[in-house]
C-alpha positions, 0 to 999 in steps of 0.5 A: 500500500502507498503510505505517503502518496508522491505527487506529480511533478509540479508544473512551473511556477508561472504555468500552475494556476493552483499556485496562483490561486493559493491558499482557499483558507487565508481570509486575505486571499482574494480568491480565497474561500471568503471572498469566494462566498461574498461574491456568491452571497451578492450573486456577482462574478469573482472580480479577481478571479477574472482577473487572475484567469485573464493573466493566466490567458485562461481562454488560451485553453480552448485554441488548438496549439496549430492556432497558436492555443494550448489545447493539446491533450483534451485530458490535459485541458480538463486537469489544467482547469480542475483547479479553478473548479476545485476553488469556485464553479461559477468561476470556471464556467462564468469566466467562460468554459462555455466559450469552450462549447461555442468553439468546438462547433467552429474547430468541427465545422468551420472554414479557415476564416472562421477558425481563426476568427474565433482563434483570435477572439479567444487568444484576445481574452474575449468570449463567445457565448453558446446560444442553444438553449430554449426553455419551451424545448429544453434537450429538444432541440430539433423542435428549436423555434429560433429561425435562420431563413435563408435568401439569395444573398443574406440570412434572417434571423428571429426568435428567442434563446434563454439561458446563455452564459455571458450573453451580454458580456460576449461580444460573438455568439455561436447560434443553434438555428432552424432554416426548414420548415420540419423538425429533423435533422437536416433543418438546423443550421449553425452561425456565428455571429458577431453582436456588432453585425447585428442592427441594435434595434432588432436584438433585446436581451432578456432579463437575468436567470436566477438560479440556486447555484452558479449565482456569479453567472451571468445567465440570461437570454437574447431575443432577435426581430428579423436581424439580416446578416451575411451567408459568411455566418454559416458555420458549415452548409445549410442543414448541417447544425445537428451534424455539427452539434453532435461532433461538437457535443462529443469533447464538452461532454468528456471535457466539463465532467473531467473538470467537475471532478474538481468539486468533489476532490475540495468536497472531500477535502473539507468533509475529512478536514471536519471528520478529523476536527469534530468530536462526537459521541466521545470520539472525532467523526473520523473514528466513526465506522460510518463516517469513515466508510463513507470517505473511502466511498466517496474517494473511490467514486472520485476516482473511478469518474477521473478514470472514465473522464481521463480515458474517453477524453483521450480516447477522442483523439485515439479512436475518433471513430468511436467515440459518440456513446463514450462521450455520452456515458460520461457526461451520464455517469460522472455527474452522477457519481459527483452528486451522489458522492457529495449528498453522502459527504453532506450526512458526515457533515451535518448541519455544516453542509448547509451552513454559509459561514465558517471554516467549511462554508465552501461546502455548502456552495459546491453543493448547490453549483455542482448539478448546474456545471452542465449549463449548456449541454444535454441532460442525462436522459438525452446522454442515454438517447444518444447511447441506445440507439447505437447499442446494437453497433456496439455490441458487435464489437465486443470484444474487440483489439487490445487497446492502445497503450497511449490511451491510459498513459497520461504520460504520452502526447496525444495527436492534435484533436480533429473535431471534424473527425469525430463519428456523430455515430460510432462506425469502428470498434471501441478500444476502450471496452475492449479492456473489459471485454479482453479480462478472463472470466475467472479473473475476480471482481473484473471477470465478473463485469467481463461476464455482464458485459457478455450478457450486455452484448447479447441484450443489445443484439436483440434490441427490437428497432422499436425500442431504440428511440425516445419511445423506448421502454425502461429496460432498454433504458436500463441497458444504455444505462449498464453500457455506462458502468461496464465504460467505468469498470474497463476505464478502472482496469485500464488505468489500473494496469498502466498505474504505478501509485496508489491506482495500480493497486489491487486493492484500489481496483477491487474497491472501484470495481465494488462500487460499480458491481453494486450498481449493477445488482451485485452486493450493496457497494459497502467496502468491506472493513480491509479495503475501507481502510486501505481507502481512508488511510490514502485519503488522509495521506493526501489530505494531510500533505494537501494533495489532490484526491483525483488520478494526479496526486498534485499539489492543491491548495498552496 
């Protein structure tokens, strides 16, 4: 067992964002945990954490290293902004993560021109706003209302958008648009629009939305009266805005979990930190077998989201082919996984989970921002959607070739990521199951989701056409469902045979593998008394060096 974790080696000083935010506990760090809260208190931004991300050239992030960015590695983007979630969500996504989600719908479908339009936006500090969203339609988007009717020489634009980050701060918009007459695929366009091109008196913004977390956010909404702009904003041929979205949808959905996991690394931080202070029934809350089960459980949950998030996002440049349904079942588990973990630590807690005030007063606010990260892209119950139509695909697959080595080994540069060559349906085999999908039978906790995945396959060969759609039942339902968790268990036993550290532990993989088992019907997912402690005692060994609970082991909280 790993008794003292080793971190990674730090970055440089000036290239380590964690540094540069410092100390959460100092009530004189303006990006502090005080001043953290004062903002969410006042529903405004983090003033100085703006300033510090545009120091740090945060939106330099989301260009591609060939446009003069930093984007290489899609894990490495989400690990590079972790720390901004660990310290404030509403910071990391209202400073503008979701610049990140307009942009991808450029770098899949965009002329030159266009991409180094919004290259050069970004490298400048400024953002672009994602105008998807309409609340009448919610995921829908095929029903969307927002029209883009399109003449000889120009493009006119009507309608409504709710619920935009920084719609009014953005000086560009990347807009999801109808241009036909019926609601399918092909009668969806995509735009980007500079604000500036739109005459002032056809475009009003709507009032601010107000919501129980992310409260620094600017969310609000625009509405457009027949404003007429050039064919130059079409991001792709007419009709292709679906095809786009979903290419485009594919690295937000395997990016913003990866970075979400930063939540729950500061949740567990606070939560072992009062666990270790706190006296109750003659003994600290730490000692207490409940307490400290639930802990180790949530330290295992974290880790094994890091491991599906980590993987599939560099499965994205590996295996563009086949990468629709991995990309979707992250974005389905890994919140999930997140928000349970914190309702548990919440209980160790007590009545400090809701508290606004005193040393573990962060919690409080992670718990209400964490459901809200995914502003902007799709619910679970649409990630399942765009899972269980292709199950039967898949499932011909498995098993298939051994995966690449690089697809677990942090340690080796991907390819640049060519958006446009994403799969809006998996066409090739998936290496990432293929991990589970390659493990003997009799091979302990991991033969016995190799075996589930062999049942899984032969449910999904028999999937009738009719339950492949919205009006599927609730065992097909559950299928797409299982597909997610067996994803999980090959990314644990991947990332668990190319460990050296605490993950390449036996112990570790069979808490993981634990845990997913009893979602899946096997057992309750209590760890038992041995892997319990083996968990607690790597926490308390992190926590206490102030290390990062995740896969990185890096220094946080300096």
């Amino acid at each position: 067992m790993t008794t003292h974790p080793t971190p990674t080696t730090p970055p440089a000083p000036q290239d380590d964002l964690e540094s540069r935010l410092g100390d959460p506990f100092d009530d004189d760090n303006p990006v502090g945990y005080a001043a953290v809260l004062a903002a969410d208190e006042q529903a405004v931004p983090l003033v100085a954490g703006e300033h510090l991300l545009d120091d740090w050239r945060f939106n330099h992030e989301f260009v591609p290293r060939s446009l003069g960015g930093r984007w290489s590695g899609t894990d490495a983007l989400a690990r590079r902004l972790r720390p901004v979630f660990r310290r404030d969500p509403a910071l990391g996504l209202g400073y503008g993560v979701t610049s990140l989600m307009a942009a991808v719908n450029v770098w899949a479908a965009g002329s030159t021109a266009q991409r180094r339009a919004v290259a050069d936006i970004l490298l400048g500090g400024e953002r672009i706003a994602a105008a998807f969203h309409e609340l009448a339609h919610g995921d829908d988007f095929l029903h969307n209302e927002f029209t883009a009717r399109i003449t000889d020489d120009r493009i006119v634009l009507a309608g409504g958008k709710q619920v935009i980050n920084n719609i009014e701060r953005a000086g560009s918009l990347v807009l999801f648009a109808r241009n036909g007459d019926t609601p399918d695929p092909g009668s969806h366009s995509t735009l980007l629009v500079t604000k500036r091109d739109l005459p002032q008196e056809s475009m009003r913004y709507l009032p601010r939305f107000t919501t129980p977390g992310l409260r620094g956010c600017h969310l609000g909404g625009i509405v457009v009266d027949d404003a007429s702009i050039g064919h130059d904003a079409l991001v792709g041929a007419p009709g292709q805005g679906m095809e786009t979205a979903s290419r485009a949808f594919q690295v937000t959905r395997a990016a913003l979990p990866g970075m979400a996991v930063g939540v729950l690394d500061t949740a567990l931080h606070l939560t072992h930190d009062f666990a270790t202070d706190r006296r109750l029934y003659g003994h600290v809350v730490a000692d207490l077998p409940h307490a400290r089960a639930t802990l180790a459980a949530a330290f295992t949950d974290l880790l094994i989201a890091d491991c599906l998030a980590t993987a599939v996002s560099r499965h994205l440049h590996l295996a563009p082919r086949a990468t629709s349904a991995p990309a979707a079942a992250v974005k389905y588990l890994v919140p999930l996984l997140l928000e349970e973990a914190l309702h548990d630590l919440s209980v160790v807690l007590g009545a400090r989970s809701y508290l606004r005030e005193g040393r573990h007063a962060a919690f409080s606010k992670l718990f209400r921002d964490l459901p809200l990260v995914s502003i902007g892209d799709i619910g679970p119950t649409s990630c399942l959607l765009t899972i269980l139509p292709q199950l039967p695909t898949l499932a011909r697959h498995w098993p298939a070739a051994d995966p690449p080595a690089e697809l677990f080994d942090t340690t080796v540069e991907l390819p640049e990521l060519e958006v446009s060559q994403l799969s809006v349906t998996d066409s090739a085999p998936d290496p990432l199951m293929g991990t589970l999908a390659g493990v003997s039978a009799d091979d302990g906790p991991a033969g016995r989701l190799a075996a589930d995945l062999t049942e899984l396959r032969e449910q999904c060969r028999r999937l009738p056409s009719t339950e492949l759609g919205p009006g599927a039942g609730a065992d097909a339902f559950d299928l797409a469902r299982r597909y997610t968790l067996l994803l999980a268990a090959a990314a644990c036993v991947g990332t668990h045979r190319a460990s050296t550290g605490f993950t390449g532990e036996s112990a570790w993989l069979t808490a993981a593998l634990t845990r997913l088992a009893a979602r899946l019907g096997h057992g309750d997912g209590l760890l038992p008394d041995d892997l319990t402690e083996t968990l607690f005692h790597e926490l308390t060994a992190r926590v206490d060096q102030r290390l990062s609970c995740d896969l990185e082991c890096a220094p946080v909280f300096r």
